[in-house]
KEKE-584462 format. One line per 4 residues: number of its first residue (from 1); for each residue x negated, z, y negated of N, C-alpha, C, O, CB. Coordinates in steps of 0.2 Angstrom, whole numbers, always signed. Glycine has a CB too. Example, Ala and Ser with C-alpha at 12.3 -4.5 7.8 and 13.67 -1.06 7.14 Angstrom:
1	-66:+39:+28:-62:+39:+22:-66:+39:+16:-71:+42:+17:-57:+45:+22; -64:+35:+11:-68:+36:+5:-64:+39:+0:-67:+40:-6:-70:+29:+3
! end
This chain:
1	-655:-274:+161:-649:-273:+158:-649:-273:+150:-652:-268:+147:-646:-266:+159; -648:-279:+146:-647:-279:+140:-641:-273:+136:-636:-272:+139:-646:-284:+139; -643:-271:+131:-639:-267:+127:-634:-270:+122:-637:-271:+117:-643:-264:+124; -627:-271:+121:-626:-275:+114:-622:-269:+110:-619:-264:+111:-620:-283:+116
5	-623:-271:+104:-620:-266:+101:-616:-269:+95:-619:-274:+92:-626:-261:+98; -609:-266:+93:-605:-271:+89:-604:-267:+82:-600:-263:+82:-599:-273:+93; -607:-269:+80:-607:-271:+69:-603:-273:+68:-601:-278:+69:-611:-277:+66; -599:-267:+62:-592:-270:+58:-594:-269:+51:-597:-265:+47:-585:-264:+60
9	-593:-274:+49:-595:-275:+42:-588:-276:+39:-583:-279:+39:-601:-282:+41; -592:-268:+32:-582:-268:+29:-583:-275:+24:-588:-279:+22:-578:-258:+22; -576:-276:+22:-573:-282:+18:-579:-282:+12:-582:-288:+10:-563:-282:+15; -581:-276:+8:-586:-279:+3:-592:-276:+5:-595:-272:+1:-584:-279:-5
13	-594:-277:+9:-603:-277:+11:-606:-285:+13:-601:-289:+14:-604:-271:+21; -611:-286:+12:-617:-293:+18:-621:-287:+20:-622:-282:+16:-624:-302:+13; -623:-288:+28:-629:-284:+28:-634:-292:+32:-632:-298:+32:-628:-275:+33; -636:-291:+33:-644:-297:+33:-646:-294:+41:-646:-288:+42:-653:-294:+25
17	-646:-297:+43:-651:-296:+51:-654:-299:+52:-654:-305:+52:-648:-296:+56; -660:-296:+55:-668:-301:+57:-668:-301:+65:-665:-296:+68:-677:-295:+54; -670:-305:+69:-672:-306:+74:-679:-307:+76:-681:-312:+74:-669:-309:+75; -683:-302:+79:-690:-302:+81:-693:-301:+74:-699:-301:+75:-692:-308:+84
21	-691:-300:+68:-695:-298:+61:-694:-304:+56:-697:-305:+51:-704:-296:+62; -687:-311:+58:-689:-316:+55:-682:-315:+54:-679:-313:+59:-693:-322:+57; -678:-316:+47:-672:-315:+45:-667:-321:+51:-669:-326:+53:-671:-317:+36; -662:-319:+52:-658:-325:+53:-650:-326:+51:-647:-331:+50:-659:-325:+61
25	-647:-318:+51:-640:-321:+48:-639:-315:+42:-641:-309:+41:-632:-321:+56; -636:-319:+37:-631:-314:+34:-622:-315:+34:-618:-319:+34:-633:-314:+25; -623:-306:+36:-616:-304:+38:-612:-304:+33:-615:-303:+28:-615:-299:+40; -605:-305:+32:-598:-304:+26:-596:-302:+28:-595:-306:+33:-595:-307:+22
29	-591:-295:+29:-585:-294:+31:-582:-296:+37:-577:-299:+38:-582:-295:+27; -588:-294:+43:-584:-297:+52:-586:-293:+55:-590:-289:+53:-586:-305:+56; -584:-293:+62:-585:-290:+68:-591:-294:+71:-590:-300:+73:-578:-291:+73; -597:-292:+72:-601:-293:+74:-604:-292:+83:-603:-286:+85:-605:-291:+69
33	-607:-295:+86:-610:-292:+93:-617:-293:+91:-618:-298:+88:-608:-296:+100; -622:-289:+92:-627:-292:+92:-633:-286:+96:-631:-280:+97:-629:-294:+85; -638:-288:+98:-644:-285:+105:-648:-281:+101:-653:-283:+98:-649:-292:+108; -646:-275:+103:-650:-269:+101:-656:-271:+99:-658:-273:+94:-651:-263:+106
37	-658:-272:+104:-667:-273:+105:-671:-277:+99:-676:-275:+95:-669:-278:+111; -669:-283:+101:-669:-289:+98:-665:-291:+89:-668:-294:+84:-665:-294:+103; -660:-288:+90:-657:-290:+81:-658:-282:+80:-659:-278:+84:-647:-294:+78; -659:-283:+71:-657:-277:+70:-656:-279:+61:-660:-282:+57:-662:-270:+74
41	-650:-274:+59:-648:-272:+53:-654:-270:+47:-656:-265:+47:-643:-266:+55; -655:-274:+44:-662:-273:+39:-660:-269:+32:-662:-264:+30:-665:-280:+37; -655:-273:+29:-652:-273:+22:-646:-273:+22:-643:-276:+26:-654:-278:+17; -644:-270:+19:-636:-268:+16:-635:-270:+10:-640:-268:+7:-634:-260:+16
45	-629:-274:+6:-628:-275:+1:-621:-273:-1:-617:-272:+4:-630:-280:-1; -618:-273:-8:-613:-272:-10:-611:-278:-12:-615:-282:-14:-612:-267:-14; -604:-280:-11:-602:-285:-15:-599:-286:-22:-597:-291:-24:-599:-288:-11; -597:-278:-24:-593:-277:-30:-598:-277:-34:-604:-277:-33:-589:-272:-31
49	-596:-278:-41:-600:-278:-48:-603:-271:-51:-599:-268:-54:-596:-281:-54; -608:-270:-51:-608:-265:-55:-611:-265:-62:-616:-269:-64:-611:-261:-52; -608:-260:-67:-608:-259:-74:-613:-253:-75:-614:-247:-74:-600:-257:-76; -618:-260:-81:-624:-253:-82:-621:-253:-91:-618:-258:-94:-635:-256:-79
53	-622:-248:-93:-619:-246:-100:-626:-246:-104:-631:-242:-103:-614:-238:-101; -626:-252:-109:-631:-250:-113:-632:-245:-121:-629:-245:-126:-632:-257:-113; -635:-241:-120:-632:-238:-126:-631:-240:-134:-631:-246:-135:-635:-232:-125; -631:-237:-138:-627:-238:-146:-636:-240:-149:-640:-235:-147:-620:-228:-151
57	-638:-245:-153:-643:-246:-158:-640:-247:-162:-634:-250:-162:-647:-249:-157; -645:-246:-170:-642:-249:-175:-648:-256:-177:-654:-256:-176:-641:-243:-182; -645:-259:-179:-650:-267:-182:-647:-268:-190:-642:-268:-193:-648:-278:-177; -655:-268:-191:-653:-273:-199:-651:-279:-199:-654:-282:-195:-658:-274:-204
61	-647:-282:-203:-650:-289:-205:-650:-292:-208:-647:-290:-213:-649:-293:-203; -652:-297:-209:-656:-301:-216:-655:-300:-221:-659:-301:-225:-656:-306:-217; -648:-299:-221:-644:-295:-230:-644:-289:-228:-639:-288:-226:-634:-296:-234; -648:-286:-227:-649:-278:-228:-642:-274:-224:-640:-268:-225:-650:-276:-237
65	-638:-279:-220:-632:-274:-218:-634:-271:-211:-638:-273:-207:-623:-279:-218; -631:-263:-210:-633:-261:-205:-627:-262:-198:-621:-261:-199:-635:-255:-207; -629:-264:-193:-625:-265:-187:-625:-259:-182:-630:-257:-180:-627:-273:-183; -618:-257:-180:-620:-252:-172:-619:-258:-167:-616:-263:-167:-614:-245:-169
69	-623:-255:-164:-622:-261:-159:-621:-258:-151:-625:-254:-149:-630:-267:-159; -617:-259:-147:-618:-257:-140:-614:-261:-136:-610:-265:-139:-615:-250:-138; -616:-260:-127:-611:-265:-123:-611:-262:-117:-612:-256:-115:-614:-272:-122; -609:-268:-112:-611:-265:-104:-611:-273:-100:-607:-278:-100:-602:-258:-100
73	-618:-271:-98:-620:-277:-93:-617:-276:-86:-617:-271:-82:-629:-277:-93; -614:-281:-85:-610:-282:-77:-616:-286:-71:-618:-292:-73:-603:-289:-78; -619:-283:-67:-621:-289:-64:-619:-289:-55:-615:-285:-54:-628:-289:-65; -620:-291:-52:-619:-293:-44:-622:-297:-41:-625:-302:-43:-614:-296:-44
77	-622:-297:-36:-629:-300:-29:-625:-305:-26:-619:-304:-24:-632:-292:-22; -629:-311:-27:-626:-319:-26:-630:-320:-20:-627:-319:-15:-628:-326:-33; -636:-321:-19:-641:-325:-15:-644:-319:-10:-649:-317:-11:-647:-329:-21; -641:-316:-6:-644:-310:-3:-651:-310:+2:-652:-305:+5:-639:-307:+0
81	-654:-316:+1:-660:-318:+8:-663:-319:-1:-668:-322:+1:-657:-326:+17; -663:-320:-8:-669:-319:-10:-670:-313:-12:-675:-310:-13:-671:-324:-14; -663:-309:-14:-666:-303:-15:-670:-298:-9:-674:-293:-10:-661:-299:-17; -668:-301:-4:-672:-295:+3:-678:-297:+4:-683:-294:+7:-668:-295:+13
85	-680:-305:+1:-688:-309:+3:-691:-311:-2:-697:-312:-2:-687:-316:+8; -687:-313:-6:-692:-317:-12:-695:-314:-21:-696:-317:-26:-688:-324:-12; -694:-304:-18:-693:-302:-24:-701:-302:-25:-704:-304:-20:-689:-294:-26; -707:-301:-32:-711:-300:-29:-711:-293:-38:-707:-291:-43:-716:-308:-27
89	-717:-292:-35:-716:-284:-39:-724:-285:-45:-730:-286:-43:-717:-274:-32; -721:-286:-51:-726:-287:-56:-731:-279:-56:-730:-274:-55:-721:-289:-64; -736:-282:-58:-740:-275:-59:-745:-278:-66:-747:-284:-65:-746:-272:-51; -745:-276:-69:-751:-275:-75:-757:-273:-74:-761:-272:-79:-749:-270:-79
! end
């Protein structure tokens, strides 16, 4: 007796599923069936943006004037099979 088990993926999630340990689909926002056994749910991602705040520095510049400087970097997950496979982790 096979087992199926059905995967609802909300409107802004991918999640990534491996079959036997080798990736095979990424999900977006569907009704999925898939085989306990055999697939299974690896990675979860968000699809919204998130805001990292950088904080307030001052800089000189070349005429001696001083600047504050601050912002907020936006970023968001495009490619989701290289972030789950092809990150590799620097070491010193």
């Amino acid at each position: 007796m096979i087992l199926f088990d059905i995967k609802i993926v909300p409107q802004q999630q991918a999640c990534i599923i491996e079959k036997v340990k080798k990736c095979c689909i990424i999900l977006g926002g569907v009704l999925s069936f898939i085989i306990q056994f055999i697939n299974k749910v690896v990675y979860k991602y968000s699809l919204k943006e998130k805001a990292i705040d950088i904080l307030q520095q001052v800089a000189i510049v070349k005429d001696d004037v001083a600047l504050s400087l601050d912002g907020v970097l936006y970023i968001m997950v495009i490619n989701f099979f290289d972030v789950s496979y092809k990150i590799k982790i620097l070491t010193r």
